[in-house]
C-alpha positions as CSV (number, residue, x, y, z in Angstrom):
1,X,-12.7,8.9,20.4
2,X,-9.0,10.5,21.0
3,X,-7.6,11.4,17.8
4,X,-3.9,11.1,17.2
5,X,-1.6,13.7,16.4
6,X,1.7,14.1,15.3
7,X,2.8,16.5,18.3
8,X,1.6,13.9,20.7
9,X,5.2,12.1,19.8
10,X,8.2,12.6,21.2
11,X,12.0,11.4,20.6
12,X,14.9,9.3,22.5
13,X,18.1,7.9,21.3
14,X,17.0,4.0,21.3
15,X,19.8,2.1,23.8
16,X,20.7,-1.1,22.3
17,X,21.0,-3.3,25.5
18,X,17.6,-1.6,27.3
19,X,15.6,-1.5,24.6
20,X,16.6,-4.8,22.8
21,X,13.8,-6.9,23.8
22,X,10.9,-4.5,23.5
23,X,12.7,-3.9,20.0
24,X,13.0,-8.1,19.4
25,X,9.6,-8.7,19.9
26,X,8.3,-5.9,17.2
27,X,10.7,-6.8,14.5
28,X,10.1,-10.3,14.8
29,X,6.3,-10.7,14.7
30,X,4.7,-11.1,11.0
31,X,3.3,-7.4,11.4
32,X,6.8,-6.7,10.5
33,X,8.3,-8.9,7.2
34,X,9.3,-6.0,5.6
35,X,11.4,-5.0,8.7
36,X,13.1,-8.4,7.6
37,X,14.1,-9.9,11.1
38,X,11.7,-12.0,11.4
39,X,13.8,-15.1,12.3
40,X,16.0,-12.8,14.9
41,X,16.9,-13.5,18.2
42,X,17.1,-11.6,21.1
43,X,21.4,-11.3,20.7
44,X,20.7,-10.8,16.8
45,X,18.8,-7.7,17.7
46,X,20.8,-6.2,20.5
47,X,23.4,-6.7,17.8
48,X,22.2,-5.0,14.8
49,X,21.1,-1.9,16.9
50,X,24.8,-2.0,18.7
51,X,25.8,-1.5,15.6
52,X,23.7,1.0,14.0
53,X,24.5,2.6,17.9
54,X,28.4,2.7,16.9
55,X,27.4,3.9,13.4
56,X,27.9,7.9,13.3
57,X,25.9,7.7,10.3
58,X,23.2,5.8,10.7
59,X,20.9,6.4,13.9
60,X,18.0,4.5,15.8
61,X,15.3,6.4,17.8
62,X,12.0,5.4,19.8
63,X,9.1,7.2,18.9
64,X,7.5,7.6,22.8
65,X,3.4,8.7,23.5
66,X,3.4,9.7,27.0
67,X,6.6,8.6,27.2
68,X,6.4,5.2,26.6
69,X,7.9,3.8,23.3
70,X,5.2,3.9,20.6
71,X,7.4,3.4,17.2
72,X,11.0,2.7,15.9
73,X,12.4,5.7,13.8
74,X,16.4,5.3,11.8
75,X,18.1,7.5,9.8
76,X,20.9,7.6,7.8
77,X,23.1,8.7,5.6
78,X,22.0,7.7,1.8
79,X,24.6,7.7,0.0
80,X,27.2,6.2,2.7
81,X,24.5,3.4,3.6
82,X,21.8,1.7,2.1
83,X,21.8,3.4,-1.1
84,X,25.6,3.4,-2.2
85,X,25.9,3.5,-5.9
86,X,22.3,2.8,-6.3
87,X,21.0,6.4,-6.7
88,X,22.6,10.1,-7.3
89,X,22.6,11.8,-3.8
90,X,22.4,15.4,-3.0
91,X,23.5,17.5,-0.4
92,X,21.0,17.5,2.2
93,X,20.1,14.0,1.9
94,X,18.5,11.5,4.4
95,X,17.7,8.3,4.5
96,X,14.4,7.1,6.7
97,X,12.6,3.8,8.2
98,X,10.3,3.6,10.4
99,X,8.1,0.7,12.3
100,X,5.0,0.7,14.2
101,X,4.7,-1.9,16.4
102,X,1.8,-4.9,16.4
103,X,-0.9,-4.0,18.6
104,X,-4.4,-5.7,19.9
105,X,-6.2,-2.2,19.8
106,X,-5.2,-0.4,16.4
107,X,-5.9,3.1,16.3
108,X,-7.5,5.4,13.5
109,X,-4.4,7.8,11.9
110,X,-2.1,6.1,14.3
111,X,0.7,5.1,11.9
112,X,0.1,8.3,9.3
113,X,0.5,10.5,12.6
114,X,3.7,8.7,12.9
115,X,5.2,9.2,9.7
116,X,4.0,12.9,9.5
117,X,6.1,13.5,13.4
118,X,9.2,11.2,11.5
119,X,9.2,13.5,8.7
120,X,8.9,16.6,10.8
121,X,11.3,15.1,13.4
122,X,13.7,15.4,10.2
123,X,13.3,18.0,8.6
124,X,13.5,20.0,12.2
125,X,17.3,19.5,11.1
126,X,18.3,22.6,8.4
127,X,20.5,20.8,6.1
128,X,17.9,18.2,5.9
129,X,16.7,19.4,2.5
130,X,15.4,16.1,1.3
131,X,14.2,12.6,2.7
132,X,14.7,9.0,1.0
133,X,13.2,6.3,1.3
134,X,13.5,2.9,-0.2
135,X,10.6,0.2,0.8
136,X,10.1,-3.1,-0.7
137,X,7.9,-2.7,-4.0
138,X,5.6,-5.3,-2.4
139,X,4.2,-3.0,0.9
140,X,1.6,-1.1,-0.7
141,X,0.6,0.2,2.9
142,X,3.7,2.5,3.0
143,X,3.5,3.6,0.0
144,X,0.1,5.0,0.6
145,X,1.7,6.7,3.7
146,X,4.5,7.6,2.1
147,X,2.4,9.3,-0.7
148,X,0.3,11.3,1.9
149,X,3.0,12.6,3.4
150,X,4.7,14.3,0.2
151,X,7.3,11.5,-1.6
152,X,7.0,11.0,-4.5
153,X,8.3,7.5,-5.8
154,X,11.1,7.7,-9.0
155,X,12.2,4.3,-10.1
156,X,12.3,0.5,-8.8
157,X,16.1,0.0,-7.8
158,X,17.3,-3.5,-6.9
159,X,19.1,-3.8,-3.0
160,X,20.9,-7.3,-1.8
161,X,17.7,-7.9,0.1
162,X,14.7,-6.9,-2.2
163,X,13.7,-4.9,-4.8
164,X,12.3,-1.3,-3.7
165,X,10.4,1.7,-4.6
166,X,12.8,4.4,-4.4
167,X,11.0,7.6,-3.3
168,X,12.1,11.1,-2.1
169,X,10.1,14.0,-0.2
170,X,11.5,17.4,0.1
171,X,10.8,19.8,2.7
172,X,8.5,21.7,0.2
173,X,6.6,18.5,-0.9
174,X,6.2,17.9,3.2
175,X,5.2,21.3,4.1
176,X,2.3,20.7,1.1
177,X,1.0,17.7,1.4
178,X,0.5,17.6,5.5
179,X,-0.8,20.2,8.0
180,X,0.6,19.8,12.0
């Protein structure tokens, strides 16, 4: 049995066009209704991510194992996107989501050794100094992995598209809670 590890990931800007379909077919299967495209099609995809693309603050990466894409990783800027006016941002701020794709063969630590590589992929940045996160209140399952890796949830704040779990990790609260 190969165990998982964070290190074994790796990071590449996603390309809209290239990677749209491989990208369609993850966000659209019912693994992923908190992702919320689940009625997307191929264009509506390529769209949202040429958007994001053109975005300078908000950015779309592929988690690759071996080099071949193993998970979707955004960030942002929190209190330009996403969370304008809906909490008090500090300097040093970042916003996080992240998917793991269906798969037919699930692996043991899999998607925690994806959010601990995420969250060191961030904070590999200096002025990263904090990560936020904001999932619906409903997906319990990443709130358990957000909890392992160090956040720490604060208060339930209402979005256009769902009620969330606003949570923040700082690089302290990482550096405890996980071991690489």
């Amino acid at each position: 049995m190969s165990t998982v590890k964070p290190s074994d990931f790796t990071f590449r800007p996603l390309d809209p066009l290239k990677d749209a379909e491989l990208l369609h077919g993850w966000v659209t299967h019912p693994k992923a209704a908190f992702w919320m495209m689940q009625d997307a099609r191929l264009e509506d995809v390529e769209r949202a991510y040429m958007d994001i693309a053109a975005d300078p603050l908000h950015h779309a990466l592929l988690g690759l194992r071996g080099g071949e894409p193993a998970f979707l990783m955004e960030k942002y800027d929190p209190a330009q996107r996403e969370l304008v006016g809906l909490y008090d941002p500090r300097p040093g701020d970042i916003g996080m989501h992240f998917l793991t794709p269906p798969t037919a063969l699930p692996e043991h630590g899999f998607t925690r050794a994806v959010i601990t590589a995420v969250m060191a992929h961030l904070f590999e940045d200096p002025a990263v100094r904090r990560v936020v996160v904001e999932p619906d209140v409903r997906n319990t399952a990443v709130h358990a992995l957000n909890a392992a890796v160090g956040f720490v949830p604060e208060r339930e704040i209402q979005k256009p598209e769902k009620t969330a779990l606003l949570s923040f990790c700082t690089r302290e609260q990482f550096e405890k809670a996980v071991t690489i």
